[in-house]
N, C-alpha and C positions, 0 to 999 in steps of 0.2 A: 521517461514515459509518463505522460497522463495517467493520473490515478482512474482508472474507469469506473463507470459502474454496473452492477453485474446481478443476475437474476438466476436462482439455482434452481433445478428440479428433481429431484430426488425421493424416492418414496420408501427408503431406507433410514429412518430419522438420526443414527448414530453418525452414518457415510454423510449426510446432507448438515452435519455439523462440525464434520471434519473436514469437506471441500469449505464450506465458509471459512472455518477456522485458518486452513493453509493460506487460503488466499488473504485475508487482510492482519496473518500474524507476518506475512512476506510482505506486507503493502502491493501489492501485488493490483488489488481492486478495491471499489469498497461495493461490499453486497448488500443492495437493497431492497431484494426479493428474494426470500426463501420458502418452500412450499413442500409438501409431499404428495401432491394433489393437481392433475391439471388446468382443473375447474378454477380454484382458488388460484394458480400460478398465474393465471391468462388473467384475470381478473385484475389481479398486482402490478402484470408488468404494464397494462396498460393505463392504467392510473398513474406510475410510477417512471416509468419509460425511462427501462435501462439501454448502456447500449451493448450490452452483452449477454448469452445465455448459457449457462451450463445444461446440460439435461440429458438427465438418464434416459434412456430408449423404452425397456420393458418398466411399465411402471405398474406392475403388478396386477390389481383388479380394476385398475384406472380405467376408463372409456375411453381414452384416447394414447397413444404410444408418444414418446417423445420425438419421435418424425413426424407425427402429427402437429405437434404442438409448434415445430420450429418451422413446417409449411405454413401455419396459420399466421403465423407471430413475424414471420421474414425478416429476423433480426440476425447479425452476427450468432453464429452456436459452435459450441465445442462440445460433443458427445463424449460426457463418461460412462461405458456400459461394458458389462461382459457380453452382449450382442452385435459390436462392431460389426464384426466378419461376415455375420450373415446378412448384415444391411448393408454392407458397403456400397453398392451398386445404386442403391435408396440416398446413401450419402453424398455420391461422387454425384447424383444429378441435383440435389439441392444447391449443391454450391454453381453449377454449371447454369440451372435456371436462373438463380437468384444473383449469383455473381457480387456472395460479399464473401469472409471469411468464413470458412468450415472446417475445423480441426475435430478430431477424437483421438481419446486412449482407452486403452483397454481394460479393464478389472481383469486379475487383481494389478497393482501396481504399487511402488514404493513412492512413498512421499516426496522423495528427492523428482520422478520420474513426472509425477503429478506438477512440479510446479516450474521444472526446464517444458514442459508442453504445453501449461497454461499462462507461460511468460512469454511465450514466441506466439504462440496464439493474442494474446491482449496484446502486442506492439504489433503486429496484422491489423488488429482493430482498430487501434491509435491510428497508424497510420490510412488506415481505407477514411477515418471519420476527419482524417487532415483534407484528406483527399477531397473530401463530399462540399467544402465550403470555400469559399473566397472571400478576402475582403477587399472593398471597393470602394473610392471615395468618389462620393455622387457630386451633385455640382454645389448643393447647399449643406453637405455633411459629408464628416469622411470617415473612413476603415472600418464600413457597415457589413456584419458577417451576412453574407447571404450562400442559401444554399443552390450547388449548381446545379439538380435535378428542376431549380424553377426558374434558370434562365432558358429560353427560348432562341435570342439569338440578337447579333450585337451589329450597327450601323452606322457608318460613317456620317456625322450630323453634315458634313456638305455635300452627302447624296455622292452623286458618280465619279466624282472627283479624287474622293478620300483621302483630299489633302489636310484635313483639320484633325486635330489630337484630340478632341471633343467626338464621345463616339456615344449612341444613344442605344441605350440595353432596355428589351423587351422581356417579361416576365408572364408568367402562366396564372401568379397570386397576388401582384402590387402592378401598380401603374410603371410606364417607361421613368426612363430616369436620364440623365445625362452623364456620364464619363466625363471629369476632367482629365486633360493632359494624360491620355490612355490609348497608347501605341498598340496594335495589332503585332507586333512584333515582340511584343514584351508581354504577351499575354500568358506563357509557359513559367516563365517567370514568378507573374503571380497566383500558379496554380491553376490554368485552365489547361485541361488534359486534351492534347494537339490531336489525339486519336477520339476526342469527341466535340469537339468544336473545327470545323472544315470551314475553308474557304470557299463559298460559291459563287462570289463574285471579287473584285478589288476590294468592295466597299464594304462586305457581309462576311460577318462569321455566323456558322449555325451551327447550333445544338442537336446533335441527329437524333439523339433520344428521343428530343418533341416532336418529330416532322410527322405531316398527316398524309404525307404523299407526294410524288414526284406528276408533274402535271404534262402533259404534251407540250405544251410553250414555252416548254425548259424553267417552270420555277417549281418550286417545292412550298405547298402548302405548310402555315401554322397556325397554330391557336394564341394568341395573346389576349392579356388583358390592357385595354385603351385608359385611356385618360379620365372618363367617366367608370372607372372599374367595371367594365363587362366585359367579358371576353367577343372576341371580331375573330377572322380570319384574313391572315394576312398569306400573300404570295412573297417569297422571297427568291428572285433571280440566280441563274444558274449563266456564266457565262459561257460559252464556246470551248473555252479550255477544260474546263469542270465537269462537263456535259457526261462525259461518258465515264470518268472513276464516279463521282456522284451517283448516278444511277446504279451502279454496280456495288456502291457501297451501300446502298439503301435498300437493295432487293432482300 
């Protein structure tokens, strides 16, 4: 596992030196945000941008609780609190909105207990932050990490045909680019999640995360950014067979 990096919240300064302490005497992580304070935490991680959060819930005379801090922040969080139980409900819909990793344990707890739930938690986060990237060789460079919250969605360069292994990927923040030698069929492979990239035509793959709407004339609006980096709207084609899971998968 990735050595992560990790950002604590604690307003117990003894506890907030003993989860540091566990975690990178296990290598577990390495912490590069420590805080007793919400003000100053949000402050650090954002400067600092970990990809993990620990965080106490009742932070005592703080202005803000640590379910405040990890809605603001929407970064991976594992709650350590003796107030689990009564927030559960507050927890179970973070992760459900948010849809990254959400662990907690309880206060009190043994050391051993602390760091079997914060080592299954940090390889959740490894792996969700394996998940989040692709790499890709474009036509004049290759095994460029791009993230896949900003592909859009991917295009047969011979149009309706889709006989060429040259496929042209559209983006939300860089210009298109060309795919070499980049099969539609091998795309699981390199880590494009098949339950977020659909087929709406032979020749298209879409990203459903970015779609702005399914249109009457069977295409599904996007935002890209063009060749002069400004973002356009583009239509991207729904064929006959696609018509009806598509739509249903989009409502």
């Amino acid at each position: 596992m990735n050595k992560l990096k990790v950002a604590i919240l604690e307003d117990n300064k003894d506890q907030l030196k003993d989860r540091k302490m566990n975690l990178e005497e296990n290598s577990l992580a390495k912490v590069i945000v420590w805080s007793t304070n919400s003000t100053d935490f949000i402050e650090k991680v954002n400067n600092e941008k970990p990809d993990a959060l620990l965080l106490d819930i009742d932070l005592g005379n703080d202005s803000m609780t640590g379910l405040d801090v990890a809605y603001k922040l929407k970064l991976p969080v594992m709650f350590v609190s003796c107030h689990n139980a009564k927030n559960l409900k507050d927890i179970e819909s973070l992760q459900r909105e948010f849809d990254f990793p959400v662990e907690h344990i309880t206060k009190p707890f043994t050391e051993k207990d602390f760091i079997k739930t914060a080592t299954r938690f940090l390889k959740e986060v490894n792996e969700s932050l394996k998940a989040a990237f692709v790499h890709l060789n474009f036509k004049d460079i290759r095994k460029i990490k791009i993230a896949v919250d900003t592909i859009v969605y991917l295009e047969s360069e011979t149009g309706n045909s889709g006989a060429s292994n040259n496929k042209r990927i559209y983006f939300t923040d860089r210009k298109p680019e060309t795919l070499t030698d980049f099969s539609f069929s091998k795309m699981a492979e390199l880590g494009f999640d098949a339950n977020l990239f659909v087929q709406t035509h032979k020749s298209f793959r879409l990203n459903i995360s970015n779609h702005k709407g399914y249109n009457n004339n069977h295409t599904i609006s996007v935002e890209v950014m063009n060749e002069l980096e400004k973002i356009e709207l583009k239509q991207i084609p729904v064929s006959e067979n696609y018509q009806k899971p598509i739509r249903e998968l989009l409502r």
